[in-house]
Backbone as numpy.savetxt, mean C-alpha at the origin, in Angstrom:
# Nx Ny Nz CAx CAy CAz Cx Cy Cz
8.68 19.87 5.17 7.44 19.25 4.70 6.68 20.22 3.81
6.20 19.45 2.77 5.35 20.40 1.60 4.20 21.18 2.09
3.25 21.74 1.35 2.07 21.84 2.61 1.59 21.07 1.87
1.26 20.44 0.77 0.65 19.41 0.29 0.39 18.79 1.38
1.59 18.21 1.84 1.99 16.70 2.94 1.34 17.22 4.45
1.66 18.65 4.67 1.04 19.10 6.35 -0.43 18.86 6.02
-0.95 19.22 5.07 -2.42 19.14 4.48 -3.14 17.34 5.19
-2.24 16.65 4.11 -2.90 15.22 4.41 -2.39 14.73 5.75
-0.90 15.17 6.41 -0.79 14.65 7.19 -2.20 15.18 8.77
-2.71 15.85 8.20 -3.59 17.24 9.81 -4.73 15.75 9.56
-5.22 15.68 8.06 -6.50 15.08 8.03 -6.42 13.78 8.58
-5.15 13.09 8.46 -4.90 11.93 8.48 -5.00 11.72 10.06
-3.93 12.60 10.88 -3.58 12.58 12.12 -5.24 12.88 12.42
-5.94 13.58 12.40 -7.85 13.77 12.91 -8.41 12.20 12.78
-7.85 11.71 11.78 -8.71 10.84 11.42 -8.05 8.85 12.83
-7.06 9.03 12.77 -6.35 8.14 13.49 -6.67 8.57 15.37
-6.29 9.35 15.63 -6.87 10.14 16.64 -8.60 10.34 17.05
-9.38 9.93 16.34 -11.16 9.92 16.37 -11.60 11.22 16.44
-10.78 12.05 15.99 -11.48 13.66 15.79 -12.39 13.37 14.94
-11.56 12.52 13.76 -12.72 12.43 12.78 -13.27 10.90 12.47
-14.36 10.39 12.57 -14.83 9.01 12.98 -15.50 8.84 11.53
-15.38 7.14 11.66 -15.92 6.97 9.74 -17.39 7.19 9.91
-17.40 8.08 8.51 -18.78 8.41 7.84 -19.07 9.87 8.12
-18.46 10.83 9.21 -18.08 12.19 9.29 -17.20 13.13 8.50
-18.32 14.02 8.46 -18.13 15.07 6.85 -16.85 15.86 7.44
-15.81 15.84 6.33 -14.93 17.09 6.34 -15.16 18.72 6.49
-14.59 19.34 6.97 -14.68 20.65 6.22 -14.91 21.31 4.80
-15.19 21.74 4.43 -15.51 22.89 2.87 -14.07 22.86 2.59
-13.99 22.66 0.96 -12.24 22.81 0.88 -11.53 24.11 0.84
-12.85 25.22 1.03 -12.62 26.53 1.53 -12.34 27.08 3.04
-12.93 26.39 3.80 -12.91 26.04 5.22 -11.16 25.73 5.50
-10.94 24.13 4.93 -9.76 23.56 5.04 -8.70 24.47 4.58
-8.91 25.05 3.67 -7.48 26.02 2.95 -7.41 27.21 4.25
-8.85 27.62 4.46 -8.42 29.18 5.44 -7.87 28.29 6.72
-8.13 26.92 7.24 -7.92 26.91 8.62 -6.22 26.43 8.28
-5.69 26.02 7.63 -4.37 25.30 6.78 -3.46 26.71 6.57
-3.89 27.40 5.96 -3.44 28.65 5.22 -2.94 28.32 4.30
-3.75 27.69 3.12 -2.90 26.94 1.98 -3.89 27.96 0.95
-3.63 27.17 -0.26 -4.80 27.58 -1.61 -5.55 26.22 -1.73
-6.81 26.90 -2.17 -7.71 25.40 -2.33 -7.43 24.45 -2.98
-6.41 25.24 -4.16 -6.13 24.10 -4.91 -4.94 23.00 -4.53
-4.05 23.63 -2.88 -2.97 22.79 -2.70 -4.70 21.77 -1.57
-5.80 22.37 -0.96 -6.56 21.57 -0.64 -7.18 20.32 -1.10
-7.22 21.03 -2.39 -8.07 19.77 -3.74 -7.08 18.59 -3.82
-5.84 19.10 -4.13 -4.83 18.00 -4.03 -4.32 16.81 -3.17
-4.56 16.93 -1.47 -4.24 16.86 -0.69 -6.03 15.54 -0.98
-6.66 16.40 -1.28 -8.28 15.45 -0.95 -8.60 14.07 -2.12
-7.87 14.39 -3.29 -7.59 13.72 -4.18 -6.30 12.58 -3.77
-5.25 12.58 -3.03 -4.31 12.16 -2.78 -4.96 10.69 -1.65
-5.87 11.41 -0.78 -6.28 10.96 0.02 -7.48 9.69 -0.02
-8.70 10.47 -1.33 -9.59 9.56 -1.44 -8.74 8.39 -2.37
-8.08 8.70 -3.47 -6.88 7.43 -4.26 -6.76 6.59 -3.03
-6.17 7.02 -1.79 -5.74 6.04 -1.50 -6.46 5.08 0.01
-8.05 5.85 -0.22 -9.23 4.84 -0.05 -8.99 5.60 2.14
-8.75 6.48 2.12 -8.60 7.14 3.37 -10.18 8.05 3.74
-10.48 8.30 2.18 -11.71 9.20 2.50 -12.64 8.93 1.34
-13.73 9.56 1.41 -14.57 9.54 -0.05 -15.46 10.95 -0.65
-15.86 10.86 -1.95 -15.81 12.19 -1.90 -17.04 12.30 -2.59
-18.42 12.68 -2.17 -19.31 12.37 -2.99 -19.94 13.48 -3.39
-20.05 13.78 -5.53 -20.95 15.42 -5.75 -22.17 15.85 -5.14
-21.93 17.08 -4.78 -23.34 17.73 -3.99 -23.14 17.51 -2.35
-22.51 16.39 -2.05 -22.37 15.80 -0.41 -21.34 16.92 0.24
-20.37 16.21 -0.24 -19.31 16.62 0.25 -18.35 15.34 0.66
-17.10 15.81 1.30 -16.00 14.49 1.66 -16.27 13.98 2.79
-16.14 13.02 3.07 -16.32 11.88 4.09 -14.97 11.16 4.45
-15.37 10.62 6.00 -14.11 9.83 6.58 -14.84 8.71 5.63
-13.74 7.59 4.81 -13.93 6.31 4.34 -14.34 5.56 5.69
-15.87 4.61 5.16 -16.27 3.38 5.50 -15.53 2.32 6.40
-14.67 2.31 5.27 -13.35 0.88 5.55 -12.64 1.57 6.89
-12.29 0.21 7.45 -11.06 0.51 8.56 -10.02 1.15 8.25
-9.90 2.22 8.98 -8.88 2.96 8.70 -7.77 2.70 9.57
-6.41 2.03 9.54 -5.93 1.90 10.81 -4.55 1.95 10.22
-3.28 2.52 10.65 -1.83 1.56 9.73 -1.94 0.48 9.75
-1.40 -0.33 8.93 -1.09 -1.84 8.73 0.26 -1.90 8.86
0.50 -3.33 9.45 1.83 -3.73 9.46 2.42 -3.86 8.59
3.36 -2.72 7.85 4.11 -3.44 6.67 5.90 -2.93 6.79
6.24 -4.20 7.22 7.45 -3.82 7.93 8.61 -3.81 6.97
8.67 -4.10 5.85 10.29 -3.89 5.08 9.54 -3.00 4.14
8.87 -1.86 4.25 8.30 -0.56 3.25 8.09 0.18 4.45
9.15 0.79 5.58 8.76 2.03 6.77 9.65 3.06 6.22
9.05 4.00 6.45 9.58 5.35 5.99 9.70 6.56 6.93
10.76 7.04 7.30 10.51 8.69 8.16 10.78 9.38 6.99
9.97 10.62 7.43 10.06 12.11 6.72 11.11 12.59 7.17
11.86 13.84 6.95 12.66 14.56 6.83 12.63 14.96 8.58
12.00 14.84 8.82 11.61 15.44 10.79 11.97 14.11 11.38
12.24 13.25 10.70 12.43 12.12 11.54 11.00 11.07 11.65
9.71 11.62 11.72 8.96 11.17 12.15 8.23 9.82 10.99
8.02 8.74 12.00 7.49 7.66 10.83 6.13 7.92 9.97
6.23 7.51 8.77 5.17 7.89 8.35 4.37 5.93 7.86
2.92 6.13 8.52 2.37 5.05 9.01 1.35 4.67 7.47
1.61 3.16 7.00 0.96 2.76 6.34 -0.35 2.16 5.94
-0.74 2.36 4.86 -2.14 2.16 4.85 -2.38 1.25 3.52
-2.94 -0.29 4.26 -3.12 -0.86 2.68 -3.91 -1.67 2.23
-4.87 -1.20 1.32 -6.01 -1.72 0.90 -6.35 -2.80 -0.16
-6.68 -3.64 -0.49 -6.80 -4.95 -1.22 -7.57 -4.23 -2.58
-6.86 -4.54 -3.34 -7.87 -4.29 -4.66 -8.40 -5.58 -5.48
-7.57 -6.75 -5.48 -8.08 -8.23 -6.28 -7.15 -9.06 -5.88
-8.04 -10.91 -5.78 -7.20 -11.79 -5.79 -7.94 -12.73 -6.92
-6.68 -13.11 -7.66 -7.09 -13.83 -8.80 -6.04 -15.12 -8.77
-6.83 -16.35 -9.63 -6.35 -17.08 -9.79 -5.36 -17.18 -11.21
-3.84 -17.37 -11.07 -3.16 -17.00 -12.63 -2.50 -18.46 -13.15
-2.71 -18.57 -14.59 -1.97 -19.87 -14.98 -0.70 -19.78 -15.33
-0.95 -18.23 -16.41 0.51 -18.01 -17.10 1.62 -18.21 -16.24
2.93 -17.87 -16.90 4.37 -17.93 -16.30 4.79 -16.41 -15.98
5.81 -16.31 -15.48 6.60 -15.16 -15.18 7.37 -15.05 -14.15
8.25 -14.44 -13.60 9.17 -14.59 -12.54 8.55 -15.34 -11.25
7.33 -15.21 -10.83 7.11 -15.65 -10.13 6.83 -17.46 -10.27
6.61 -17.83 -11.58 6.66 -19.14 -11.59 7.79 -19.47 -11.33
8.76 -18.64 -12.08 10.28 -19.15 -12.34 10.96 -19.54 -10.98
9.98 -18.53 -9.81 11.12 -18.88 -8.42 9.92 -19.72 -7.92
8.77 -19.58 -7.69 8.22 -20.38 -6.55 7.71 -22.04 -7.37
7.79 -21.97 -8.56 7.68 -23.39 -9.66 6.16 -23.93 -9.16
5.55 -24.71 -9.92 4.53 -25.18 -9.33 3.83 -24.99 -10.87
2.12 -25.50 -10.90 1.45 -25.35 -11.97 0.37 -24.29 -12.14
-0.05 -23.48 -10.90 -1.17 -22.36 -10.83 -0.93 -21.98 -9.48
-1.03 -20.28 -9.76 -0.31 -19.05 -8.52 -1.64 -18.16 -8.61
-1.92 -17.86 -7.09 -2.95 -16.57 -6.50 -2.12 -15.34 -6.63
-2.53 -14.37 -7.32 -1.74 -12.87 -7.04 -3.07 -11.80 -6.30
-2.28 -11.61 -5.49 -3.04 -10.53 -4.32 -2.50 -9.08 -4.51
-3.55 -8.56 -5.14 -2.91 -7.05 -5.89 -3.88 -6.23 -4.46
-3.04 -5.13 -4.09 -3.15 -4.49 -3.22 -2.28 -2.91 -3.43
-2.97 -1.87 -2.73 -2.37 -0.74 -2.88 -1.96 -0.15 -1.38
-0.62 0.20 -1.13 0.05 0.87 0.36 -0.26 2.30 -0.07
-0.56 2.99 0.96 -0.47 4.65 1.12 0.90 4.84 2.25
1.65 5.86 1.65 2.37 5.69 2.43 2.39 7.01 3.70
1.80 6.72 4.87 1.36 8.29 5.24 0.13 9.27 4.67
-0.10 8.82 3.26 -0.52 9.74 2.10 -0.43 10.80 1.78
1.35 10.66 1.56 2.02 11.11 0.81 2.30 10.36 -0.77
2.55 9.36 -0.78 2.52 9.00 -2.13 1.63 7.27 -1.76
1.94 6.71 -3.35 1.23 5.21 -2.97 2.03 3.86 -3.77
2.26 2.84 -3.25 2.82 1.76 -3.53 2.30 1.17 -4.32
1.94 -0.04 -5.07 1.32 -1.01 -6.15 2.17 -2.12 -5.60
1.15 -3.08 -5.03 1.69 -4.59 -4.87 1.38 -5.75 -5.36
1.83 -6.58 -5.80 1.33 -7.75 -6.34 1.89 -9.03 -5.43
1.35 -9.02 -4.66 1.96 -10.73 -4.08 1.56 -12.22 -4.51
2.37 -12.70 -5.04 2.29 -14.23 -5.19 2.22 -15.56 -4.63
1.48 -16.53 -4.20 1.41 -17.74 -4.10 1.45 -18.99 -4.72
2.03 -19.64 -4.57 1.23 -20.96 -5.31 -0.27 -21.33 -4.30
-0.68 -21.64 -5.46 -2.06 -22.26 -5.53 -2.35 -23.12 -4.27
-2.08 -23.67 -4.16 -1.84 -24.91 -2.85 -1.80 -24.08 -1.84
-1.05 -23.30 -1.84 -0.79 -22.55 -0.61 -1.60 -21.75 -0.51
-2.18 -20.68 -0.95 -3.16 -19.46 -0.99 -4.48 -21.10 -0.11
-4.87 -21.97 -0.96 -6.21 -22.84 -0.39 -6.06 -23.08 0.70
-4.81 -23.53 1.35 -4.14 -24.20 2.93 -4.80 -22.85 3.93
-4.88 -21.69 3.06 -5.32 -20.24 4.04 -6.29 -20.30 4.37
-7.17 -21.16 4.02 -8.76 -20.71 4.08 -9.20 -19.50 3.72
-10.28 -19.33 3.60 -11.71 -17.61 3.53 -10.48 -16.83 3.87
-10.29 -15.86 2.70 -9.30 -14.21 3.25 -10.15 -13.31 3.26
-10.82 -12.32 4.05 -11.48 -11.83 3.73 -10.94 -10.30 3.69
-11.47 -9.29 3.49 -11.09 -7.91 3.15 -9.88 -7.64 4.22
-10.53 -7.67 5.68 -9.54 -7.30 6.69 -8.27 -8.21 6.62
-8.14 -9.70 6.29 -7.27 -10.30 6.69 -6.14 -9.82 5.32
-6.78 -9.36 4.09 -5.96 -9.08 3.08 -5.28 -7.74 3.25
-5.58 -7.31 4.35 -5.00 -6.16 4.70 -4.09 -6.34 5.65
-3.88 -6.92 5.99 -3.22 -7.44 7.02 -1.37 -7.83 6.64
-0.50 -8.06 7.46 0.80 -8.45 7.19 0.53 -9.62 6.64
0.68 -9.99 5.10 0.78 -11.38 4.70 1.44 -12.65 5.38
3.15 -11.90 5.42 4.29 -12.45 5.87 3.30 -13.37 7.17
3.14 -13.06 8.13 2.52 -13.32 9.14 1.36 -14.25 9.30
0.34 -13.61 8.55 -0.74 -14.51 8.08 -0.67 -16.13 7.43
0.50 -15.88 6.31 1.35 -17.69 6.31 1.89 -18.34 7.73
2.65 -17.25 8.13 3.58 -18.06 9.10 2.50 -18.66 10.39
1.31 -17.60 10.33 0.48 -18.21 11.41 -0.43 -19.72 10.60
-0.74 -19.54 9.63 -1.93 -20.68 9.52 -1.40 -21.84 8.60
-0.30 -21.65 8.18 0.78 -22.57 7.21 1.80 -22.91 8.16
2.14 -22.28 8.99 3.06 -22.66 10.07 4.47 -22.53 9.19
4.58 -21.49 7.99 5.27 -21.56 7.11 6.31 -19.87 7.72
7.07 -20.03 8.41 7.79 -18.50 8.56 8.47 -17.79 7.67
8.55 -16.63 7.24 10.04 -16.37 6.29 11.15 -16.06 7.40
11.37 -16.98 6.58 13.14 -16.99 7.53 14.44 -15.58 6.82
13.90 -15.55 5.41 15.15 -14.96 4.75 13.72 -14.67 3.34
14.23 -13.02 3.16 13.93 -12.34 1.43 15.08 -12.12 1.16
15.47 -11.89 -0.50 16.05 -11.49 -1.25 15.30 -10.57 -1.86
16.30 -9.06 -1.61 15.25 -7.62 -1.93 16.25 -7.45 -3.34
15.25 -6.87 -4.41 15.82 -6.36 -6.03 15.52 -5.38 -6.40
15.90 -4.02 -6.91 15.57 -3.00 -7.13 15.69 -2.86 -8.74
15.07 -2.05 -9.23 15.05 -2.00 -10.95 14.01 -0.87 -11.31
14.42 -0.16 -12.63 13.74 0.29 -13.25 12.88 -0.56 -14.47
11.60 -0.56 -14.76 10.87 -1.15 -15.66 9.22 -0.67 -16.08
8.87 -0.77 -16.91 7.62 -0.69 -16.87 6.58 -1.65 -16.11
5.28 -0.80 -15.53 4.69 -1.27 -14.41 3.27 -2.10 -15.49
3.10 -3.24 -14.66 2.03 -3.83 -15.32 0.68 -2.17 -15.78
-0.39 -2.81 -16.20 -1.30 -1.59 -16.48 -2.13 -1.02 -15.37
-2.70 -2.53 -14.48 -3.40 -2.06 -13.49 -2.23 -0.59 -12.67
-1.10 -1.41 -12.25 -0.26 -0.44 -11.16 -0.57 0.58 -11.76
0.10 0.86 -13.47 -0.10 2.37 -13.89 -0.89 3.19 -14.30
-2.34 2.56 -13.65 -3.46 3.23 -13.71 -3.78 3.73 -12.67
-3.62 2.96 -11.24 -3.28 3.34 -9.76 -2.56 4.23 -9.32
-1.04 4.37 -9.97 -0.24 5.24 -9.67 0.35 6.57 -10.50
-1.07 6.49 -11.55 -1.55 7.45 -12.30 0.21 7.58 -13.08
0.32 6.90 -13.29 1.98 6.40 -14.34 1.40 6.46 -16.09
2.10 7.31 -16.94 1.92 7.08 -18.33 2.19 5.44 -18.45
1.22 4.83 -19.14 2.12 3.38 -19.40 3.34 3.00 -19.56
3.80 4.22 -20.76 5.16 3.87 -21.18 6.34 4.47 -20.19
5.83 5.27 -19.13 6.86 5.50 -18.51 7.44 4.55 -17.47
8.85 4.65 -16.95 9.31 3.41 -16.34 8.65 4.20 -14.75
8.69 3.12 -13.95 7.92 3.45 -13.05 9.18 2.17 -11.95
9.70 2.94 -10.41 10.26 2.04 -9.74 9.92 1.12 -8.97
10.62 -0.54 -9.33 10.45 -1.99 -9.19 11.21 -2.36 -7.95
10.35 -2.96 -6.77 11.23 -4.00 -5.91 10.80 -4.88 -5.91
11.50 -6.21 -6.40 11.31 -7.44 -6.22 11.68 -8.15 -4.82
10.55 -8.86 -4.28 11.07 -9.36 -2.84 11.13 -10.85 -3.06
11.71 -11.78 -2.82 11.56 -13.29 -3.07 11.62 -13.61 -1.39
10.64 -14.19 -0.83 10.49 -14.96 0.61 10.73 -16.14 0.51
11.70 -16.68 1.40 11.79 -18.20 1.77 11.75 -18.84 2.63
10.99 -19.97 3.25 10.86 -20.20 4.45 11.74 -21.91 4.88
11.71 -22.28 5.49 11.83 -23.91 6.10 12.81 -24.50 5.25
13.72 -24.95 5.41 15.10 -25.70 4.33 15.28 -24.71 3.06
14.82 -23.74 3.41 15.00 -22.03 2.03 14.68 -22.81 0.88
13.06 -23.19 1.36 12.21 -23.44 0.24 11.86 -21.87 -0.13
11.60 -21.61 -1.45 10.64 -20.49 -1.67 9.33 -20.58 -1.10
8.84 -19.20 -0.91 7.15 -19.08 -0.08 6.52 -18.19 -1.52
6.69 -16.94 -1.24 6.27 -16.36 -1.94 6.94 -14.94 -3.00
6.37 -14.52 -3.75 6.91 -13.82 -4.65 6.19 -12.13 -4.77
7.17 -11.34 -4.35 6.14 -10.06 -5.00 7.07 -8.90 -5.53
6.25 -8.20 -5.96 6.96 -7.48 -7.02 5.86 -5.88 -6.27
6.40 -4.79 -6.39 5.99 -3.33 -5.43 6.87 -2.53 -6.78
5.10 -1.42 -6.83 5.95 -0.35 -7.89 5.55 0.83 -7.10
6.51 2.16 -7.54 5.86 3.64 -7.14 6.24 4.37 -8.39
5.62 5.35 -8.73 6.01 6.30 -9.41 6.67 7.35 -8.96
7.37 8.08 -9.71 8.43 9.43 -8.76 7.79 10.13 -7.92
8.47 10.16 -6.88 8.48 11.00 -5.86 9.28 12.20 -5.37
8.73 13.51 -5.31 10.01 14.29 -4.99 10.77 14.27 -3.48
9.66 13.77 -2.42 9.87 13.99 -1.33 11.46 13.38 -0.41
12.33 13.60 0.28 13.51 13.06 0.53 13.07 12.35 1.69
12.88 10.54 1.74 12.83 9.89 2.95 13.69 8.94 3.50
13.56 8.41 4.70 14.86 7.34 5.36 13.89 6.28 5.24
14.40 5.32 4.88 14.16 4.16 5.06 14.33 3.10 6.11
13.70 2.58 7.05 13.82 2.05 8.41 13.83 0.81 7.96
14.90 -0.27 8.04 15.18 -0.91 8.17 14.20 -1.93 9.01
14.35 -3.59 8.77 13.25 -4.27 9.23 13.70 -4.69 10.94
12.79 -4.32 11.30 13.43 -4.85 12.99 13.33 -7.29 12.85
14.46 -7.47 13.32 14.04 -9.10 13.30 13.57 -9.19 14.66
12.57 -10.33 14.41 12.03 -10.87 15.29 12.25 -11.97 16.52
């Protein structure tokens, strides 16, 4: 493990554990480096890594803070990851917009229909690095949900249909690819535009393998070496 990663993983583990409770000030990033034995600047990094991915906040003159928002893993079960120790590293994922879209694009092409909700959201993974998600609905379906509100968009989607649509995924089709990432992702995942940035396409289908929904997950490079945990079925 980097110390980058021991860095966020100490703050993270304080913070899940109630050492550190929301709205309680961090240490000095001089403090954090001598108690770490790092350099401030692998500190700065580690605090930057962290507020991106909405874990903490960092305000001039104040100082850093546990983030507001619920801090808790979320269920996100076909994106689990162990580190190199084996140990899982627990996700974190925050809603950034849901919009209503007319245009076309893969996602019309599989789920068909005349107007789709995309639920753009960002995973931390551990915070170590961070995901870019875009999930798709048709229109009809996103309304059948009723009020989503912050927490529920944080929440396992998959689940959230199958509970209030009575709609399960029975079966995805997972796609891997290199491509360029829409702009929002590569402003999130601090990606040059033009660089290719890595694509999984998931297609969900539920009941007579109708299509449900459509999403598309980017990351930018990572050096770190992880296992990928497989989805437990239900």
């Amino acid at each position: 493990m980097t110390k980058l990663s021991s860095v966020s993983d100490a703050i993270i583990h304080s913070i899940e554990s109630g050492a550190l409770r929301e709205g309680d000030r961090l240490p000095s990033e001089g403090e954090l480096a001598s108690f770490h034995g790092v350099s401030v600047g692998t500190v700065q990094k580690a605090l930057a890594r962290l507020t991106h991915s909405g874990l903490i906040t960092r305000e001039q003159g104040r100082g850093t803070f546990v983030s507001g928002t619920r801090v808790a893993p979320a269920d996100v079960r076909y994106l689990r990851f162990l580190d190199e120790q084996g140990k899982e590293l627990p996700s974190y994922v925050h809603a950034r917009s849901v919009k209503r879209i007319k245009r076309k694009g893969p996602w019309s092409e599989f789920l068909a229909g005349d107007g789709y909700v995309r639920i753009e959201r960002v995973i931390s993974v551990g915070g170590h690095f961070d995901l870019y998600s875009e999930f798709w609905l048709r229109e009809e379906d996103f309304a059948q949900l009723g009020g989503l509100d912050r927490d529920a968009l944080e929440k396992n989607l998959r689940e959230l249909i199958g509970q209030r649509l009575s709609l399960p995924t029975l079966r995805v089709d997972q796609w891997i690819r290199f491509g360029q990432a829409p702009a929002a992702a590569a402003q999130e995942l601090g990606l040059d535009p033009e660089a290719p940035a890595f694509i999984m396409e998931l297609r969900g289908y539920t009941l007579r393998d109708q299509p449900l929904y459509y999403q598309s997950v980017y990351a930018a490079p990572f050096a770190e070496r992880l296992m990928i945990v497989r989805e437990k079925s239900t």
